[in-house]
N, C-alpha and C positions, 0 to 999 in steps of 0.2 A: 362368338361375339360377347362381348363386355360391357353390360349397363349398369352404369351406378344407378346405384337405389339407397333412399333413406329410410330409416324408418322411424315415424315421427308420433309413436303412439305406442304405450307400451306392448300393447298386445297386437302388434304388426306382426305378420308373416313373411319372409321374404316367398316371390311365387317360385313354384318348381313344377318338375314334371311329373308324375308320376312312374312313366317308363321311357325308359332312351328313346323309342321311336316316336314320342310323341309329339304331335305340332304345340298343342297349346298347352301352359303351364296353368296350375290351379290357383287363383287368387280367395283370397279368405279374408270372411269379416274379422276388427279390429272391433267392435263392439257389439251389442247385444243391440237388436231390430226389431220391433214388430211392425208387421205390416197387414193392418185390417183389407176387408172385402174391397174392391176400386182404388185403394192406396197405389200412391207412387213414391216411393221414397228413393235417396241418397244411401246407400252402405261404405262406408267410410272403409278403405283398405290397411289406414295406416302408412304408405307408403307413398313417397315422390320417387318421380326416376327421370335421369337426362338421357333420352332418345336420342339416337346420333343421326343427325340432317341425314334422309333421304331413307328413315323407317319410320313406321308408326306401330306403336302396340294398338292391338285391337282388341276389345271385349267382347266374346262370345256368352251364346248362355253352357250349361253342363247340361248335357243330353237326359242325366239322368234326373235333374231336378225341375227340368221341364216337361216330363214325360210321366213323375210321379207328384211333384205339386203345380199348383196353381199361379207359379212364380215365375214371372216373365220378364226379357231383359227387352223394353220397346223399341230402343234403338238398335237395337240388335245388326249388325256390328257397332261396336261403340267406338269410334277413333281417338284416340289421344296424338295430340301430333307432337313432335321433335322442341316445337319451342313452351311446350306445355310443362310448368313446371313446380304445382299446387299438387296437394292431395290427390291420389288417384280414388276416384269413389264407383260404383257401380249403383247404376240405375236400375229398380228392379218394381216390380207392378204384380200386385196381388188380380189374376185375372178373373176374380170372384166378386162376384155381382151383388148385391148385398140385398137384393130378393133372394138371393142364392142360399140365404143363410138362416136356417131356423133354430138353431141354438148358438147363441151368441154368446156361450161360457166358452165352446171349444176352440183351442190354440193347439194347431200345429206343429210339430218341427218339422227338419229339416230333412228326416225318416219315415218322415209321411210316404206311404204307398197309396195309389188307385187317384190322386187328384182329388183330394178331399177339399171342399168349399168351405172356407172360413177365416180365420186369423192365423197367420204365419208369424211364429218365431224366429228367428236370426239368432245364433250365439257368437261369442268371440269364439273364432279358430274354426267357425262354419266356411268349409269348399261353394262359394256363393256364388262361381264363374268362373273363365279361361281365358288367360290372355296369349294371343299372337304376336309376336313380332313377324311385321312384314315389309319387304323391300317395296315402295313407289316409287313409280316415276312422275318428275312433271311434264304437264302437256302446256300449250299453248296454241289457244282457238285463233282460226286464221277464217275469216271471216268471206264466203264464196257467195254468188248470187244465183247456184244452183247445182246439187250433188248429180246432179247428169255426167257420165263417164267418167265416173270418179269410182270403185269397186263396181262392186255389183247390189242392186237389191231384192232380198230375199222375198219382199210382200210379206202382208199380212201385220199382224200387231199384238195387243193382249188376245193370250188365247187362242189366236190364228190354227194354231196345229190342235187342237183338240188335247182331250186326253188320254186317247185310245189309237197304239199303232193302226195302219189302213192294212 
């Protein structure tokens, strides 16, 4: 599949994959980011792209930048739909609390190991997320006065099965 893409910023990336078998392509900042202790900011990719009716790119976080900093995507999938056709930007939230912080000289990159609490750097050409393309479908709700013999239902709710097989 074939998506046009712009790129509207010098220091834009087009996204790729890293390996053939891979679902999601690595999206990279177009600018240099900080982002303090409770910050939510915008990361600007640099890039537009026209989606073709009936995919959505999705923004995930990178497994590994969530597992070694403090940097979290809160919509986590993030949808961009088909007729969306502005700046693609990533949404990303420093999950450090700003009691959290008792030297307020230290700045992070993006090499950070262990989940270090503080100010996060961003550089242009920082791997800052992953985007999907994925096929949906549309539904349309039809409106019943009671799911009685309509599947089956399983019971229970949040939680219902525990966390530990029986």
């Amino acid at each position: 599949m074939n998506i046009p893409m712009v790129m509207i910023r010098p220091n834009a990336k087009i996204p790729r994959y890293a390996h053939d078998n891979d679902v999601g392509m690595d999206i990279y900042s177009a600018e240099d980011v900080t982002i303090r202790p409770g910050e939510t900011v915008l990361v600007p990719t640099g890039l537009k792209a026209a989606i073709p009716d009936g995919y959505e790119i999705q923004i995930r976080p990178r497994s590994g930048l969530s597992y070694n900093t403090m940097l979290r995507i809160p919509n986590s999938p993030g949808t961009i739909d088909p007729g969306y056709r502005d700046e693609i930007k990533v949404i990303l939230s420093n999950a450090t609390s700003a009691s959290d912080v008792t030297d307020n000289d230290v700045v992070y990159d993006l090499s950070a190991k262990g989940s270090p609490k503080g100010t996060y750097h961003i550089r242009v050409g920082d791997r800052i997320a992953q985007m999907v393309i994925a096929k949906v479908e549309k539904a349309e709700f039809i409106q019943f006065e009671s799911l009685d013999g309509i599947g089956s239902d399983r019971s229970g709710g949040f939680g219902s099965t525990g966390i530990k097989d029986m």
